[in-house]
py3Dmol code that shows the C-alpha trace and the ligand (Angstrom):
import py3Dmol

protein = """\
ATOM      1  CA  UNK A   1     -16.516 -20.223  94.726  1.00  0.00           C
ATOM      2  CA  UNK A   2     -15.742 -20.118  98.186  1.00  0.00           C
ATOM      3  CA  UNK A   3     -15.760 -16.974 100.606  1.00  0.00           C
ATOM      4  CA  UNK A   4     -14.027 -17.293 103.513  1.00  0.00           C
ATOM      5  CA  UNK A   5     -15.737 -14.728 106.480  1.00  0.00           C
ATOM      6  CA  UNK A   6     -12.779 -14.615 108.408  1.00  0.00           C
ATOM      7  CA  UNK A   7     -10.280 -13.401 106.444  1.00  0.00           C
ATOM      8  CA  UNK A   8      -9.636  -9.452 106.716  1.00  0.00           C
ATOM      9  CA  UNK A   9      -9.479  -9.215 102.592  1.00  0.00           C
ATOM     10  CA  UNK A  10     -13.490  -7.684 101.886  1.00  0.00           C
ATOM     11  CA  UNK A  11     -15.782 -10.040 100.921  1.00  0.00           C
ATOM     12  CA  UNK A  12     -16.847  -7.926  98.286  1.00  0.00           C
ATOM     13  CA  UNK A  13     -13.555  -8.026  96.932  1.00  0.00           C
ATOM     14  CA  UNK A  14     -12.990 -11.831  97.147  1.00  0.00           C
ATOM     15  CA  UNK A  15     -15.797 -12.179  95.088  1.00  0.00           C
ATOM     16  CA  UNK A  16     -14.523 -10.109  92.774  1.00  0.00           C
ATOM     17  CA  UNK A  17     -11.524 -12.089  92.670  1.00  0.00           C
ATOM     18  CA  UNK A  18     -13.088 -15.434  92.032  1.00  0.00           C
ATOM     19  CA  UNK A  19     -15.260 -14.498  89.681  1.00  0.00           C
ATOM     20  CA  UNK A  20     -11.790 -12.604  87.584  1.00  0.00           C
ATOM     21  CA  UNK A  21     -10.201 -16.212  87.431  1.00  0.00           C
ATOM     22  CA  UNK A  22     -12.891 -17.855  87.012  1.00  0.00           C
ATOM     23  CA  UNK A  23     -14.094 -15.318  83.265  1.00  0.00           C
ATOM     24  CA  UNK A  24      -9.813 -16.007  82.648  1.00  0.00           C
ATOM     25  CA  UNK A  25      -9.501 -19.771  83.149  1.00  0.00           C
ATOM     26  CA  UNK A  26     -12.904 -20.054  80.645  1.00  0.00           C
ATOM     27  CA  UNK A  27     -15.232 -22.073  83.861  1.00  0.00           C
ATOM     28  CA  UNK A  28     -17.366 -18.525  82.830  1.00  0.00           C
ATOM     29  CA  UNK A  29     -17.823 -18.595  79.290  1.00  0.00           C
ATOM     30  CA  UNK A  30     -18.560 -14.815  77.445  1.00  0.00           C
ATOM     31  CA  UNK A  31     -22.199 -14.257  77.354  1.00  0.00           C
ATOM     32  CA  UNK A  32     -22.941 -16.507  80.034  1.00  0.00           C
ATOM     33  CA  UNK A  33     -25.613 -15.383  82.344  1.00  0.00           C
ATOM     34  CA  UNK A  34     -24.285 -15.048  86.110  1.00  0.00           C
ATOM     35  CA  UNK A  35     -26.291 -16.049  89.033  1.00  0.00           C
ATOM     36  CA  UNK A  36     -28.918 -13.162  90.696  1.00  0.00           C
ATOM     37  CA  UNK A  37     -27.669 -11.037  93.546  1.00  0.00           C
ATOM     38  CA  UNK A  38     -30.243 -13.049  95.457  1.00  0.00           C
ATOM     39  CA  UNK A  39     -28.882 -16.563  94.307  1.00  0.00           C
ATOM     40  CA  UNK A  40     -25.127 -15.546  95.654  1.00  0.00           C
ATOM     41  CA  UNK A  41     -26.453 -13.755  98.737  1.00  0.00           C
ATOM     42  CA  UNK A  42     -28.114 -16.903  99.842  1.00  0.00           C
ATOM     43  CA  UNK A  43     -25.252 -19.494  98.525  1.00  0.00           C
ATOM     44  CA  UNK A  44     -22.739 -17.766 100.616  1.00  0.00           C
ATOM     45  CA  UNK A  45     -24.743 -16.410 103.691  1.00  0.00           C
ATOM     46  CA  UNK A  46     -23.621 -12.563 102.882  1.00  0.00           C
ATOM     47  CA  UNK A  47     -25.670  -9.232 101.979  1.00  0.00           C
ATOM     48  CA  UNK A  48     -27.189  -8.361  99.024  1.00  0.00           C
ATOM     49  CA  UNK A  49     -25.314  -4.988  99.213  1.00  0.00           C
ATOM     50  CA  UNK A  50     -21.823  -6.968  99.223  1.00  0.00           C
ATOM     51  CA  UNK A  51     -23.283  -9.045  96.206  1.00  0.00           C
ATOM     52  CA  UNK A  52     -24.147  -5.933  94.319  1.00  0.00           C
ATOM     53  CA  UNK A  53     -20.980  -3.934  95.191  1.00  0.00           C
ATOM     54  CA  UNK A  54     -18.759  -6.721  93.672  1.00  0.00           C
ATOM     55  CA  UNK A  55     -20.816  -6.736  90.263  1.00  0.00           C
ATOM     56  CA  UNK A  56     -20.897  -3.446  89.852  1.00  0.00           C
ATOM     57  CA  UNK A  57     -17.001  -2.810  90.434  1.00  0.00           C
ATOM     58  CA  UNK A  58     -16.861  -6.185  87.424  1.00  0.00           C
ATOM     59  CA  UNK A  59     -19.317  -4.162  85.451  1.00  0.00           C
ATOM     60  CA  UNK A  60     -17.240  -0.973  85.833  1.00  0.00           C
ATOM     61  CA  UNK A  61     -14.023  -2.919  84.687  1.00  0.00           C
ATOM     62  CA  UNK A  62     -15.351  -4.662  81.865  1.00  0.00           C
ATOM     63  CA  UNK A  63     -15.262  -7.984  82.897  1.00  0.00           C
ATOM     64  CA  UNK A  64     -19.647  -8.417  83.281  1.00  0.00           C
ATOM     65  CA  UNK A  65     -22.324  -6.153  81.396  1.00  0.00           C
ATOM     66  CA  UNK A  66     -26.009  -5.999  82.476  1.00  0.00           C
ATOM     67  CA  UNK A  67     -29.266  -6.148  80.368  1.00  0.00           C
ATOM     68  CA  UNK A  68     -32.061  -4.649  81.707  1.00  0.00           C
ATOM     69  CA  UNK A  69     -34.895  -6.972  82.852  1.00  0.00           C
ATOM     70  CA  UNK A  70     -32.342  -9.837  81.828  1.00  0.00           C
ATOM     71  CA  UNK A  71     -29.647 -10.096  84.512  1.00  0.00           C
ATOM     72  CA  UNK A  72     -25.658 -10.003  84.606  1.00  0.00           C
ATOM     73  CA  UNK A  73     -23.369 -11.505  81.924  1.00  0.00           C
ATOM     74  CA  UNK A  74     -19.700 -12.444  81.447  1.00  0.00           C
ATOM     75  CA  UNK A  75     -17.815  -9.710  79.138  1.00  0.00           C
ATOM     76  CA  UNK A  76     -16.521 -10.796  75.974  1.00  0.00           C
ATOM     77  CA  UNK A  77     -12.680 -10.447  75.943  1.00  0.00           C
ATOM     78  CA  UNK A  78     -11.042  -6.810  74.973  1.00  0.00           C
ATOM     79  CA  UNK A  79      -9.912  -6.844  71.650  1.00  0.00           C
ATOM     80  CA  UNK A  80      -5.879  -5.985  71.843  1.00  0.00           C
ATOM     81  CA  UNK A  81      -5.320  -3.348  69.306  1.00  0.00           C
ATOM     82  CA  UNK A  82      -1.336  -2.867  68.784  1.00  0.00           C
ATOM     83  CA  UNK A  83      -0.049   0.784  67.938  1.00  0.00           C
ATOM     84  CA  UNK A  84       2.614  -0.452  65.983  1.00  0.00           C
ATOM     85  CA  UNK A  85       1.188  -1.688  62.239  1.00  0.00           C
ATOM     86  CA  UNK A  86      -1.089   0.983  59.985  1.00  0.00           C
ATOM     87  CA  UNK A  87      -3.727  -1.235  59.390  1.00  0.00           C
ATOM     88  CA  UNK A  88      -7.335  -0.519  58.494  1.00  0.00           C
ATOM     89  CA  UNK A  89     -10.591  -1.556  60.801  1.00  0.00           C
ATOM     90  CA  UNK A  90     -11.648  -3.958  57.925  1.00  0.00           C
ATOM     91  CA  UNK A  91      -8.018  -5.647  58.033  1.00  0.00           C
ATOM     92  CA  UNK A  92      -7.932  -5.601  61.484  1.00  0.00           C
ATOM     93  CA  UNK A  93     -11.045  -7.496  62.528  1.00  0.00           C
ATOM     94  CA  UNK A  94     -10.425 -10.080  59.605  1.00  0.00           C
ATOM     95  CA  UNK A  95      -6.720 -10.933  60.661  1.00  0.00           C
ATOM     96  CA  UNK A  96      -8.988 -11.835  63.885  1.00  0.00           C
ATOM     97  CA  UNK A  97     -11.217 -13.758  61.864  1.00  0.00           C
ATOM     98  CA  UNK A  98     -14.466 -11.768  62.780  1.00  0.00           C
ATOM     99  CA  UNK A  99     -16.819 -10.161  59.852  1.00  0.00           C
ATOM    100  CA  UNK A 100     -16.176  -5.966  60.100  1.00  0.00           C
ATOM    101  CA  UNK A 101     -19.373  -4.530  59.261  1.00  0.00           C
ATOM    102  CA  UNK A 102     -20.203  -0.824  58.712  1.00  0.00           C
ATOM    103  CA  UNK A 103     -23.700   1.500  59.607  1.00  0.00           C
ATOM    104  CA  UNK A 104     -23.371   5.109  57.650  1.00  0.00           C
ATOM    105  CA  UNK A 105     -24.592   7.544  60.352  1.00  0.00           C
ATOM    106  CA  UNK A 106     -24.175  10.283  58.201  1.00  0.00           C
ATOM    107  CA  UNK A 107     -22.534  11.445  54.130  1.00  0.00           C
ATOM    108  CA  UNK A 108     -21.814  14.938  52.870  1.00  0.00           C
ATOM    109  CA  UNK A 109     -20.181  16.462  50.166  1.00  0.00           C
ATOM    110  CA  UNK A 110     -18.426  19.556  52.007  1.00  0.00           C
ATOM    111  CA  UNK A 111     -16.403  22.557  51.467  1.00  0.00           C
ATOM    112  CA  UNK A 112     -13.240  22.579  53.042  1.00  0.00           C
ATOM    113  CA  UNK A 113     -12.689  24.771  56.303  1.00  0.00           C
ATOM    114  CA  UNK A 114      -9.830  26.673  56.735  1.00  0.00           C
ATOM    115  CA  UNK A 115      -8.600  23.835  59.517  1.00  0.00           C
ATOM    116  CA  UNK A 116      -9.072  20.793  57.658  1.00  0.00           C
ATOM    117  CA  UNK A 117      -7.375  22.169  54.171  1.00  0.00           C
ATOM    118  CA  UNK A 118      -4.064  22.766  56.934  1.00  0.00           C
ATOM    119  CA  UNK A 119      -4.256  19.255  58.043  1.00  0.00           C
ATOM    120  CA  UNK A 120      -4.617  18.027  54.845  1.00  0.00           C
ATOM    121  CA  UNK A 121      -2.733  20.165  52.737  1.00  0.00           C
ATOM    122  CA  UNK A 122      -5.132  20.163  50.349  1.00  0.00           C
ATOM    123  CA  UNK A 123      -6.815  23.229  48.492  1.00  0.00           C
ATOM    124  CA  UNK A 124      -8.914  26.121  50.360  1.00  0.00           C
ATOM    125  CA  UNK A 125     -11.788  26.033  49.102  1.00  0.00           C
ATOM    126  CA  UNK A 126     -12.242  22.384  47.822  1.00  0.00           C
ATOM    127  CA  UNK A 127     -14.341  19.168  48.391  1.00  0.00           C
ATOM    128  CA  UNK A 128     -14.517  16.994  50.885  1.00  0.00           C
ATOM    129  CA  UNK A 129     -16.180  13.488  51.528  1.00  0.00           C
ATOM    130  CA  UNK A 130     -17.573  13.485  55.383  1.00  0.00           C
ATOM    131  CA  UNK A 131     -18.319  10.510  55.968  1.00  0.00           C
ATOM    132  CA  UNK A 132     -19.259   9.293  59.584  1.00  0.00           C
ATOM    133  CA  UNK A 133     -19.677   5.248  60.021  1.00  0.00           C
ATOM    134  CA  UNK A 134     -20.439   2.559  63.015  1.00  0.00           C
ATOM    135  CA  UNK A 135     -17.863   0.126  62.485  1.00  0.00           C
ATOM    136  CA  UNK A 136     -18.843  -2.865  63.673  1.00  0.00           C
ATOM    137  CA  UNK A 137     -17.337  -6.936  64.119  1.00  0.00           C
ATOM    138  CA  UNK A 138     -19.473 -10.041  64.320  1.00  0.00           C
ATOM    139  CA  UNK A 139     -22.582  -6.904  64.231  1.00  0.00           C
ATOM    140  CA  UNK A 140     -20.959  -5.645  67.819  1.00  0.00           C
ATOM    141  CA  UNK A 141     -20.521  -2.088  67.388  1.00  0.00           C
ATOM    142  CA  UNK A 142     -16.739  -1.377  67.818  1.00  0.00           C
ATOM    143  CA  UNK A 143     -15.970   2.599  67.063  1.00  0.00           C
ATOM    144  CA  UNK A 144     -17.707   5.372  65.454  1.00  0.00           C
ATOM    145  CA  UNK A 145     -15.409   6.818  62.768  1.00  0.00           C
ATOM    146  CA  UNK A 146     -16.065  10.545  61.074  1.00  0.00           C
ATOM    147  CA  UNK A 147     -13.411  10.379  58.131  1.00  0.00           C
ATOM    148  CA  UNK A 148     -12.425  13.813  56.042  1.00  0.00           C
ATOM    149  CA  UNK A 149     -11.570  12.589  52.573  1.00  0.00           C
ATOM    150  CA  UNK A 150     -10.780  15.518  49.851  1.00  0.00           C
ATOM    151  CA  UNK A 151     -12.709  14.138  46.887  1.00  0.00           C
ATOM    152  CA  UNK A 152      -9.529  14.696  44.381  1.00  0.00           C
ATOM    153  CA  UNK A 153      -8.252  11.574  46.525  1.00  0.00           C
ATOM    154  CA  UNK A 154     -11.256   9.445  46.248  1.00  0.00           C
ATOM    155  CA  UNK A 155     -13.459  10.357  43.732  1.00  0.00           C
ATOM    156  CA  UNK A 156     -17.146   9.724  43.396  1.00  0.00           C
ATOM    157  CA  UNK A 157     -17.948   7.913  46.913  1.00  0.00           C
ATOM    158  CA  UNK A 158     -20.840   5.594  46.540  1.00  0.00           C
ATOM    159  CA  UNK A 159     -22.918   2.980  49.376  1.00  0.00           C
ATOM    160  CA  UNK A 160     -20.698   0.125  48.489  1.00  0.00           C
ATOM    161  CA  UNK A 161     -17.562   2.394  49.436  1.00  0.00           C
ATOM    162  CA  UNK A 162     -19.006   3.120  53.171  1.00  0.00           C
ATOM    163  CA  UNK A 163     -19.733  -0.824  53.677  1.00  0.00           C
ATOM    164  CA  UNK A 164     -16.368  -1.931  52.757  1.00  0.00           C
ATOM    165  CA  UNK A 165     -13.215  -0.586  53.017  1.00  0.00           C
ATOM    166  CA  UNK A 166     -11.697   3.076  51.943  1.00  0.00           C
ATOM    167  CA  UNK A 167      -8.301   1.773  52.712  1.00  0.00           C
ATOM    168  CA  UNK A 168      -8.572  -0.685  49.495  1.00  0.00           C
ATOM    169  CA  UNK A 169     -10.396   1.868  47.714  1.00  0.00           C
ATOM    170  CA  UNK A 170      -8.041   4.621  48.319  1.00  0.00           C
ATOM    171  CA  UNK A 171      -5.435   2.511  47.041  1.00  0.00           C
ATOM    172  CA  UNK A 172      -6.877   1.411  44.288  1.00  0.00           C
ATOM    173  CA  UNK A 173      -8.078   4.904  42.727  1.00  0.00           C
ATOM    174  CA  UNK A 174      -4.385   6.584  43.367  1.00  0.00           C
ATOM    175  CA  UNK A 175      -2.572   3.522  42.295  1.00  0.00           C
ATOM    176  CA  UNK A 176      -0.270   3.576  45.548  1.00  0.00           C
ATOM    177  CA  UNK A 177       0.128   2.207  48.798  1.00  0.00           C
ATOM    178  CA  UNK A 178      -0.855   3.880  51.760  1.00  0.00           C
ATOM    179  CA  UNK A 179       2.075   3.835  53.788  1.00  0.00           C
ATOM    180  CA  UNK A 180       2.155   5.893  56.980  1.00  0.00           C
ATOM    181  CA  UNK A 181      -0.005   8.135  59.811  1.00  0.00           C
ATOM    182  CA  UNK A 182       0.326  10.480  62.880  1.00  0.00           C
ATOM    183  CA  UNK A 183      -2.103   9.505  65.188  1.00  0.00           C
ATOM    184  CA  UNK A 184      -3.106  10.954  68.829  1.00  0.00           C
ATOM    185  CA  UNK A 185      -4.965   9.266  71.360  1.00  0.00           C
ATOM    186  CA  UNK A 186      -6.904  10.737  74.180  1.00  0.00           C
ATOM    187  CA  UNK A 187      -9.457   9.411  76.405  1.00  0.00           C
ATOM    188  CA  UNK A 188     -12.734  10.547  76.597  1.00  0.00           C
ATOM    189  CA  UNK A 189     -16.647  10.176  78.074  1.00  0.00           C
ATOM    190  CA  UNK A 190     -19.107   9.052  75.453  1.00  0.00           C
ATOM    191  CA  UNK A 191     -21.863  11.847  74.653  1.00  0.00           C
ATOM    192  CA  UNK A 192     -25.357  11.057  74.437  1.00  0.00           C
ATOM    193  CA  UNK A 193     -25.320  10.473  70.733  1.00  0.00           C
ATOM    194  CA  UNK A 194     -21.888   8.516  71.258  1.00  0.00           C
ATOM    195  CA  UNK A 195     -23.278   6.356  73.602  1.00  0.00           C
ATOM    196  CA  UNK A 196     -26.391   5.147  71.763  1.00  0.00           C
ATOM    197  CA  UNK A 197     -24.765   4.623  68.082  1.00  0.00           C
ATOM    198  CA  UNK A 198     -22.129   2.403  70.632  1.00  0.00           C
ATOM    199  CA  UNK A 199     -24.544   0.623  72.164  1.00  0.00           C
ATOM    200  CA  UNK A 200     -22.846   1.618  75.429  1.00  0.00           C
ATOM    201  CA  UNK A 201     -23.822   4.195  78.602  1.00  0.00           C
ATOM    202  CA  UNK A 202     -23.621   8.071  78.339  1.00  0.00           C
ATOM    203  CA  UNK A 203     -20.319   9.040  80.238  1.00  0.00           C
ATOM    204  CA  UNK A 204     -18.676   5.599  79.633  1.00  0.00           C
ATOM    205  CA  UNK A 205     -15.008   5.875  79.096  1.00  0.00           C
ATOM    206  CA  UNK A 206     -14.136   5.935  74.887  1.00  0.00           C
ATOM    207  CA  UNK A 207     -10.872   6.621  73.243  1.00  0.00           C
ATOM    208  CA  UNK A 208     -10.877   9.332  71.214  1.00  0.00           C
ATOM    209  CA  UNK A 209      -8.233   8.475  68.000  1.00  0.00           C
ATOM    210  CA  UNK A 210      -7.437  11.459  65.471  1.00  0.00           C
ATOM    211  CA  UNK A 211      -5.533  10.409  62.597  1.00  0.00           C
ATOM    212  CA  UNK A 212      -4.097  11.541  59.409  1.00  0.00           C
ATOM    213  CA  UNK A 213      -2.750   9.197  57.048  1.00  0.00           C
ATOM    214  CA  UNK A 214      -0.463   9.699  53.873  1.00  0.00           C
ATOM    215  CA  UNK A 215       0.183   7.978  50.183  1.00  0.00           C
ATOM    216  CA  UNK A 216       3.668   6.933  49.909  1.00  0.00           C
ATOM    217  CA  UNK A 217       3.869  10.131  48.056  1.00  0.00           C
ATOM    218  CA  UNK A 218       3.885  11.971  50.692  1.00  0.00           C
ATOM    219  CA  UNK A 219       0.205  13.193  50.467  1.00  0.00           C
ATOM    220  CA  UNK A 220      -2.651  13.562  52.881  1.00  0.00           C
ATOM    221  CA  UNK A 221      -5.625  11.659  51.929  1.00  0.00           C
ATOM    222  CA  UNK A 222      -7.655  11.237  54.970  1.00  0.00           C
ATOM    223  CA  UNK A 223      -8.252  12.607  58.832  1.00  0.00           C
ATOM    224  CA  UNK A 224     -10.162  10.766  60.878  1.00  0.00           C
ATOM    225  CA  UNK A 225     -11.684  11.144  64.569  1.00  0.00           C
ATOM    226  CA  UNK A 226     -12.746   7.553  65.770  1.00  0.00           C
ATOM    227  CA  UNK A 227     -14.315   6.815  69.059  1.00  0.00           C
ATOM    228  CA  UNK A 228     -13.315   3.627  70.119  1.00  0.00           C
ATOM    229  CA  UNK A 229     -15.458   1.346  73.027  1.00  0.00           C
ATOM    230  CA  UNK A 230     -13.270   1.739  76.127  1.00  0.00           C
ATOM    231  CA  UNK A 231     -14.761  -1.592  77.553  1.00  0.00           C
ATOM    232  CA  UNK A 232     -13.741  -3.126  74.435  1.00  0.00           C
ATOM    233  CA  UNK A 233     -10.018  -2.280  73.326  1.00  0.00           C
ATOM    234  CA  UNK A 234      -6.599  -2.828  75.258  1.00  0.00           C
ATOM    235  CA  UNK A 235      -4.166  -0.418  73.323  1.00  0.00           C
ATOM    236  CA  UNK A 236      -0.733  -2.773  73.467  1.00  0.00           C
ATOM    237  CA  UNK A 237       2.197  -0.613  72.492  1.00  0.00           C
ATOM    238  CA  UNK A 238       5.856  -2.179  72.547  1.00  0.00           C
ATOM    239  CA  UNK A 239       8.672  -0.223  73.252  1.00  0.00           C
ATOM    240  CA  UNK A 240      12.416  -0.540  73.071  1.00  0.00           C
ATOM    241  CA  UNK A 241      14.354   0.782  75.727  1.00  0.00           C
ATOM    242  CA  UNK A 242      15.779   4.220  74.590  1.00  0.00           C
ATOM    243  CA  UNK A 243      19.582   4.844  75.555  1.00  0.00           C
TER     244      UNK A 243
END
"""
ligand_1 = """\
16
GLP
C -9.077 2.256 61.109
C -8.556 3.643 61.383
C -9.242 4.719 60.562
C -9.341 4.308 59.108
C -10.031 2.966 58.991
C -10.130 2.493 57.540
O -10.232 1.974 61.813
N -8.665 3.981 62.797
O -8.487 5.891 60.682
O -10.041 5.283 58.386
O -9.317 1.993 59.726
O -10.813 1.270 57.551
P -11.452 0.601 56.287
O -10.391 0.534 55.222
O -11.907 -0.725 56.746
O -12.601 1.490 55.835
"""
view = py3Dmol.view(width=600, height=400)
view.addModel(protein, "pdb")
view.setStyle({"model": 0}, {"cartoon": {"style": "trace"}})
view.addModel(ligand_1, "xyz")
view.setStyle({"model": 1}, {"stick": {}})
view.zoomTo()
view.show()
């Protein structure tokens, strides 16, 4: 790394630079613990304060996370997630050949509200599977998930259903594909509860995902509100140009 003291681009900000190309062109490898404030301060001659400013603004954008006690550490890359195919988390993280994991937070057997029976067209009063997960790849939690299943579309819902995936299930008891969604995105701060099931700071940006998918049929068998890591997804969404 070299900082150059005369140039009128911030120091802070050339560091910040370096240390970018440096995480891109793999010299900093993910995980790999970064020098202390005090180490770089005294390398380059400069302030602590300048030091600290540039980590922070790397922390902020993803590219380090600190441990407490433990230091600064290079970010592992954002997982690109493209808007394009309906895929499920567990075929997702295996077409990236990572192990998707799951940690039920919570299960109940509920009665339909008035709301949920509209977006699923499904019958008012009936049952519904609540079922709220951590999903998780390579044991790195990755999204919280709270999905509304009516029970006529699943049946009986059991542990081994929450650890693997509903997709495959879903498919299996209706004898059809699953074949299409609406989905809306919309960014969001992590809550207190958020945060610590994420493994992640209160108030950190998250992507909030509601989706409702469909049976080739035509019929509603799950919504779902997921709350993805924001300092761990890039959303890639390609477009043709419309005329
Ligand atoms: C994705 C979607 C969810 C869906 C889930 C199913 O994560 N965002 O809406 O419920 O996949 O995943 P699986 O079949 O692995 O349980």
């Amino acid at each position: 790394m070299h900082i150059d003291k005369q140039s009128p681009i911030p120091i802070y900000y050339q560091i910040m630079e370096q240390l970018k190309s440096q995480i891109k062109n793999g010299e900093l490898q993910p995980d790999a613990p970064l020098p202390s404030e005090r180490e770089y301060s005294e390398q380059f001659g400069i302030s602590r304060m300048t030091v600290r400013q540039a980590l922070s603004n790397l922390v902020n954008e993803g590219f380090l996370y600190r441990q407490k006690g433990r230091g600064t550490f290079v970010s592992r890359p954002k997982m690109e997630q493209t808007l394009q195919g309906l895929t499920s988390f567990t075929e997702d993280m295996k077409s990236r050949g990572m192990v998707p994991s799951s940690k039920l937070v919570d299960y109940e057997l509920i009665d339909s509200t008035a709301e949920l029976a509209g977006i699923l067209d499904c019958e008012h009063p009936s049952k519904i599977h609540k079922v709220i997960r951590v999903r998780l790849a390579n044991d790195i939690p990755m999204a919280i998930e709270a999905s509304y299943i009516p029970f006529d579309m699943a049946g009986e819902l059991h542990d081994s259903h929450f650890q693997t995936s509903i997709y495959e299930h879903i498919e299996q008891y209706n004898s059809s594909p699953i074949s299409h969604a609406k989905q809306e995105l919309e960014p969001s701060a992590a809550t207190q509860e958020e945060a610590k099931l994420l493994e992640i700071k209160k108030g950190a940006p998250v992507l909030l995902i509601k989706r409702t998918t469909y049976l080739q049929s035509g019929i509603a068998f799950e919504h779902v509100k997921s709350i993805y890591r924001g300092d761990r997804y890039t959303f890639v969404h390609y477009m043709d140009r419309l005329k």
